[in-house]
N, C-alpha and C positions, 0 to 999 in steps of 0.2 A: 915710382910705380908700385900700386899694392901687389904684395904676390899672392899666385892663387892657388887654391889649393882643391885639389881634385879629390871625392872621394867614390870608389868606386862597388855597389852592393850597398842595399838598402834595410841587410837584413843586422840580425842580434849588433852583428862588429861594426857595421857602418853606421846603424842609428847611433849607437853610443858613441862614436868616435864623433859623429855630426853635433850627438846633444850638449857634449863637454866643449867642443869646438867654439858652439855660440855662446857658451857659460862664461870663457874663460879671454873669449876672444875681443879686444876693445880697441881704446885710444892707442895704448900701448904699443900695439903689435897690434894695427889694422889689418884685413884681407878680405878676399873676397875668396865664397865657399861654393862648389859647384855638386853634386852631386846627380852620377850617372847610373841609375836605376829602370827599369823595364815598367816597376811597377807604384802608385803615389803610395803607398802603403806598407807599413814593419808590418810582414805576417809571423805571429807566436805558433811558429809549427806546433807545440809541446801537446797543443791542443786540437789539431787534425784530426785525428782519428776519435775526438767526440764529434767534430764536424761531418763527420765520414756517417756517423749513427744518428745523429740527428738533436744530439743532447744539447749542443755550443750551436747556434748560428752563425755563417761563416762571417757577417760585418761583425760580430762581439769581437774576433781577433785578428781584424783588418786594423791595425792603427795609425793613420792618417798622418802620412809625414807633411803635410801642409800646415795640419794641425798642430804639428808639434815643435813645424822645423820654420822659426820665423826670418834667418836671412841665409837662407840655403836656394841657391838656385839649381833648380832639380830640370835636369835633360832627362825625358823618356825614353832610354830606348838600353841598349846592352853593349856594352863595351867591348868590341870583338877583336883588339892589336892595340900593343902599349910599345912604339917607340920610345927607350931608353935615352938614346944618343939626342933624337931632341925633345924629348920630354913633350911624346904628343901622346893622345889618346884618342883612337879612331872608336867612334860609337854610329851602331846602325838603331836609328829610333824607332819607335814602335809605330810610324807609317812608311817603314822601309828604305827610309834614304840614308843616306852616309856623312857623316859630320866629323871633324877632327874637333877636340878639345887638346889645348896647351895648359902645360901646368907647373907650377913652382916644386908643389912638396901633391906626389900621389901618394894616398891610400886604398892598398885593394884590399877590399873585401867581399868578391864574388859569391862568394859561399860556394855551398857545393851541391853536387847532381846526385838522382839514382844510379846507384850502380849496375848496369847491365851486363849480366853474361852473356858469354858468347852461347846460348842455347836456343835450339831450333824453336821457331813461336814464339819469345817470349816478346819480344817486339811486337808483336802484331796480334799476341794475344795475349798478352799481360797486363794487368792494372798497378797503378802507382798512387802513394797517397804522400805524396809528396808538396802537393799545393792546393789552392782552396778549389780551382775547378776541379782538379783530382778527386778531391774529397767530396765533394757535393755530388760529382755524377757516379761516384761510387755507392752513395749510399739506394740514388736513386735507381741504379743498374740493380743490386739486390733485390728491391723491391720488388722491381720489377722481373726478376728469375721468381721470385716466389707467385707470385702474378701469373705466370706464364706455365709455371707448375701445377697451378691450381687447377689452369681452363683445360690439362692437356690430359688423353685419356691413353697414352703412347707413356709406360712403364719406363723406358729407356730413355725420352725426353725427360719424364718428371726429375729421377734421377741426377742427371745430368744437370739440371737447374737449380736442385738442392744441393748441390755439391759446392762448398766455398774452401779454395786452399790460400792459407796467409805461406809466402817464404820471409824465414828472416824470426829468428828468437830472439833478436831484440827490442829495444824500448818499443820502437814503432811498432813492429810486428806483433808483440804480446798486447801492446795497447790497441791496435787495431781487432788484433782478432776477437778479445775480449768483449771490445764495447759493439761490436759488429752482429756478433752473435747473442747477444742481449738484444738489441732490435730485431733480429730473429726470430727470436722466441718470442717479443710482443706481438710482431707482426703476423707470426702464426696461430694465432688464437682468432684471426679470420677465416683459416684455412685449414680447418682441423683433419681433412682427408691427406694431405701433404706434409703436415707438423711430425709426424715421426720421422718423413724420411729429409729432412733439413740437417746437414752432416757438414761441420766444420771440422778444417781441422789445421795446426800450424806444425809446419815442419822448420826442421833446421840441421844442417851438415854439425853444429857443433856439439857436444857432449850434454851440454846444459842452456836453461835459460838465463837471461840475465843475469850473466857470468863477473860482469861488474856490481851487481847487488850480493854477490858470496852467493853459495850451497845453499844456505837455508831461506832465506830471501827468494832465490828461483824455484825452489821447491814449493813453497805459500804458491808465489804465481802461477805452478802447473797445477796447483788444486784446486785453486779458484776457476782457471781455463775448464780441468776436465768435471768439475762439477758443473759447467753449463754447457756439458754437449761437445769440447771441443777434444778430438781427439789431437793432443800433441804427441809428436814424433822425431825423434829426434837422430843425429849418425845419417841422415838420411837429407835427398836433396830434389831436384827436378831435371830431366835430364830431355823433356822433348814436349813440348805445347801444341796442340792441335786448340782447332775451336771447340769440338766435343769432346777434349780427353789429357789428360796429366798424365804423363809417364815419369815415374821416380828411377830413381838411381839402383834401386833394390830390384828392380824388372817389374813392378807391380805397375798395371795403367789403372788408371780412374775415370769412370764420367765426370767429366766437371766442364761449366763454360763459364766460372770464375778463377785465377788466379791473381792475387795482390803480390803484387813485388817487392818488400819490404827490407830485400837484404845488404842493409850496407847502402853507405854514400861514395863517391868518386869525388874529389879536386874537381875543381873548374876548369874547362881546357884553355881560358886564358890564362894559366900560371904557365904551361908551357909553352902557349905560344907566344909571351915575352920574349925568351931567347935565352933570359934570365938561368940560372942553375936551381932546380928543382931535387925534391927528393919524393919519386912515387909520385908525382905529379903534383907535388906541394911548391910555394915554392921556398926556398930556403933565405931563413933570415936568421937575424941575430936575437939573444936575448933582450936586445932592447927596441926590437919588430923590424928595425932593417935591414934594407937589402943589401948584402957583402957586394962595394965597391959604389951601389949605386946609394948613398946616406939621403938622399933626396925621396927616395922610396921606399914606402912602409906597406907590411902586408899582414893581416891578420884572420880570424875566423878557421873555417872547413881549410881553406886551402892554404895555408902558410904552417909549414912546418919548424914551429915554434919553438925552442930549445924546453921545458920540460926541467926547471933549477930546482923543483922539490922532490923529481925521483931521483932513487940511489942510483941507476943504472947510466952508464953515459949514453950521449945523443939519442934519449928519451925524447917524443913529443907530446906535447900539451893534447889531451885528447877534442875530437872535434865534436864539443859539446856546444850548445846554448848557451851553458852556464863561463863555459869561458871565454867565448865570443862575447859575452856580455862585459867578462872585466878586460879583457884586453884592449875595445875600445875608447875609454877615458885616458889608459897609459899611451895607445897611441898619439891621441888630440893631445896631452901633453910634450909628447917628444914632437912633437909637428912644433912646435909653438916654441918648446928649448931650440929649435935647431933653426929659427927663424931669429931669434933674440941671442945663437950663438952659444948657449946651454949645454951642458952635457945632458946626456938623455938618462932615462930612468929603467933597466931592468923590468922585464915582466916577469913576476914570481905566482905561480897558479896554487889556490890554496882547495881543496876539493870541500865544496859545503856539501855533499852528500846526494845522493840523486833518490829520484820519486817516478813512481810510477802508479798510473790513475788507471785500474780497471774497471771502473764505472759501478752502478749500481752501488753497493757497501764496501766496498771493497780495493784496496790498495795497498800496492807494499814500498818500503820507504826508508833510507836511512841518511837522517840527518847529525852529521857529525859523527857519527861511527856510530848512535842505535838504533838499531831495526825494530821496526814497525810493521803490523799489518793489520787487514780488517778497521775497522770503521777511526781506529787512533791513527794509521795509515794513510787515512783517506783524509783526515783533517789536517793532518799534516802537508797529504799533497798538495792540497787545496788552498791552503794558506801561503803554498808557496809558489804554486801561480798565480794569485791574485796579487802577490807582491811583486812579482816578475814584469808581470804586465805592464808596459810604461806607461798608461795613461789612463784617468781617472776615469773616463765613460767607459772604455775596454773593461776594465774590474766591475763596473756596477749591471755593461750590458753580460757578462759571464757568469756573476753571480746572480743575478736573474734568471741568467736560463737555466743553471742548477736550480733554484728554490722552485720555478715551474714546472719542474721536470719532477721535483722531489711532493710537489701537493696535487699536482694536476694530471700528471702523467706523460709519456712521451706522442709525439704522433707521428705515425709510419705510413702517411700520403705519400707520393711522389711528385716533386716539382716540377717533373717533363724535360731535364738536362738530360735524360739517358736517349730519348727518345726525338727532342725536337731541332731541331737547326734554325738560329739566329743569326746568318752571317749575311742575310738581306732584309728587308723589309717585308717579304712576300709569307704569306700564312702556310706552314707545311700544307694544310688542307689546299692551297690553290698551286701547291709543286707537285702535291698527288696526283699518279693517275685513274680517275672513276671509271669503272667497267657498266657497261650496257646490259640489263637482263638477262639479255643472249648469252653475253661474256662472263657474266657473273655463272651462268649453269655448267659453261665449259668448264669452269676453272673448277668450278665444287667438285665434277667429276672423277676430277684426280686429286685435289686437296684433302689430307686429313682431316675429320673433323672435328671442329672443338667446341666445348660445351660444359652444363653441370649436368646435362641428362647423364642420367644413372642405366636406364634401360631405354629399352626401343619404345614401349607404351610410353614414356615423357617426350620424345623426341620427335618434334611433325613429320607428317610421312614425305612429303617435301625432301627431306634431308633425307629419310633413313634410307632412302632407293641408291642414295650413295655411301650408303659407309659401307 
């Protein structure tokens, strides 16, 4: 009987664990490959937050695991319980029903979540750019604050809808606020009554930005930020979310009916709900990705707490990057494959190729190999090294495309109607609306604000001005 081999997470650690699988996998050592993902598609987060601005269209960094993955049989739906004892895997699909998958040799690679504090609102009134819908209806939510700024002649609404707070001074966070606030300022050259008061700004509880790029690296980053308007803040935090208002840690409140949630990722909560021993919610394996006691079980990416053989420090973890989600899985597809043919397995040793960070427009900072970069040798450097990242040849030429049109033609700051419209049936929001009668239309204006570009009463029909 072939065995089978489960893998679980479609992202950095599963693609590659899947792509080495069918490389490497034959005559020799037959099997059959299943993979249990939510979505057909590797999304290259690294690039969110130009999706979020408008720069990357979100299919350039959808990359099509149909396309790539030629004998992987892929369950749609999320792995929600992994019996050890008989080596099952309970998956609920993405049209809600409940399936077991069995399996010879699993690998998990869940990835991992935002992480949510426990703070009042931020659930209910927080934003996340965490994934391509995140991203898309983010970028179309700003637009639309400035939109809504523009029509409104209430000082305290405008305000309020100019106000963008990013939490989280890192990669995401500095890349989101960066390239966010650049669409801003394009965007606001329709709206020149409103363009002064458009106020970002990125906070963060820890002392510095981009604390893993060194001192001088997060320093470049906060000059680039605060020469475009944004004020960064730092020692400081969010301690209470309304719909109209940011209260910080410092006591100071804000109008704002934007905040982006950027700080920090959390484990997958199926690493503890194995049953498995975790550390912090990782779950804990060996230097050579398995799991103590279960060798049939391998775990990598966000969630697997990696042993870390190139730091000085004992029980270091591999940090949970992209970059090492990415080498981790070929080493796992080959300990799959030793441990099927009886193999001793192979040590994962993490070697740091230097990390990069893309503020859009000219601007990047970057240190490949230990030298730091910024400004436009920064930004080619970024850029080279996601287009190499990227698994697949249309990904690279549809992203490199939208830079080169972005860089001759300019960007555009329409809205797509994701902040605004509901697709969860067939029916036209216009025929879910409800239409008011003359009548009902006078009642309602009677006590409705009014909104408009009139300037004074002489522009304004007298129709209307009997009610303002």
């Amino acid at each position: 009987m072939r065995p089978h081999i489960v893998v679980v997470g479609g992202g950095f650690a599963g693609f590659t664990t899947l792509r080495r699988l069918e490389q490497r996998l034959g005559q020799r050592t037959p099997a059959d490959i299943t993979l249990i993902t939510p979505d057909d598609y590797m999304l290259y987060q690294p690039l969110l937050p130009q999706v979020a601005s408008g720069l990357v269209t979100p299919q350039s960094i959808a990359v099509s695991l149909y396309r790539r993955l030629s004998r992987t049989r892929i369950v749609p739906g999320k792995a929600v319980g992994v019996d050890a004892a008989s080596q099952m895997v309970l998956v609920r699909t993405i049209a809600g029903e409940t399936t077991a998958v069995g399996y010879d040799r699993l690998v998990l690679a869940p990835g991992s979540m935002t992480r949510a504090l426990d703070i009042p609102g931020l659930t209910a009134y927080g934003h996340g750019n965490k994934n391509l819908a995140e991203a898309v209806y983010l970028r179309d939510h700003a637009l639309a604050q400035l939109e809504l700024s523009d029509a409104s002649h209430d000082p305290r609404e405008r305000e309020e809808r100019c106000r963008f707070i990013v939490v989280g001074g890192g990669y995401s966070g500095v890349e989101t606020a960066a390239t966010m606030a650049l669409l801003c300022s394009e965007a606001a050259r329709r709206y020149p009554d409103i363009a002064p008061n458009i106020d970002w700004h990125l906070i963060d509880i820890a002392p510095r930005l981009l604390p893993e790029l060194g001192e001088d690296l997060g320093n470049r980053a906060m000059a680039v930020l605060r020469k475009r308007g944004v004020n960064v803040e730092l020692g400081v935090s969010v301690s209470n979310i309304t719909e109209r208002e940011v209260t910080l840690t410092d006591g100071r409140t804000l109008p704002c009916r934007t905040l982006i949630w950027t700080a920090g990722v959390a484990p997958s909560p199926l690493m503890e709900a194995t049953g498995l021993p975790t550390d912090r919610g990782k779950l804990k394996v060996r230097a050579d990705l398995s799991v103590p006691g279960h060798p049939e079980i391998l775990a990598i990416g966000d969630s697997a707490a990696v042993p870390d053989l190139s730091a000085h420090e004992d029980h270091a973890a591999c940090p949970p990057t992209a970059q090492v989600a990415t080498r981790q899985g070929p080493v796992a597809a080959d300990n799959v494959i030793a441990s099927l043919r009886g193999e001793p397995l192979t040590d994962f040793h993490h070697r740091d190729l230097g990390l990069v960070v893309d503020l859009s427009g000219k601007d990047a900072v970057a240190r490949p190999f230990g030298f730091e970069l910024s400004g436009l040798p920064g930004l080619a450097v970024t850029r080279a090294q996601h287009l190499i990242s990227l698994p697949s040849g249309p990904a690279r030429a549809r992203v490199a495309a939208n830079w080169a049109i972005r860089y001759l033609l300019g960007g555009e700051v329409s809205r797509l109607g994701f902040a605004l419209n509901s697709v969860d049936s067939f029916a036209d929001d216009d025929a879910r609306d409800q239409y008011l009668t003359a009548e009902q239309v006078r009642q309602e204006a009677a006590t409705a604000p009014l909104r408009g570009f009139a300037s004074d009463a002489s522009s304004t029909p007298s129709g209307q001005r009997q009610h303002r």
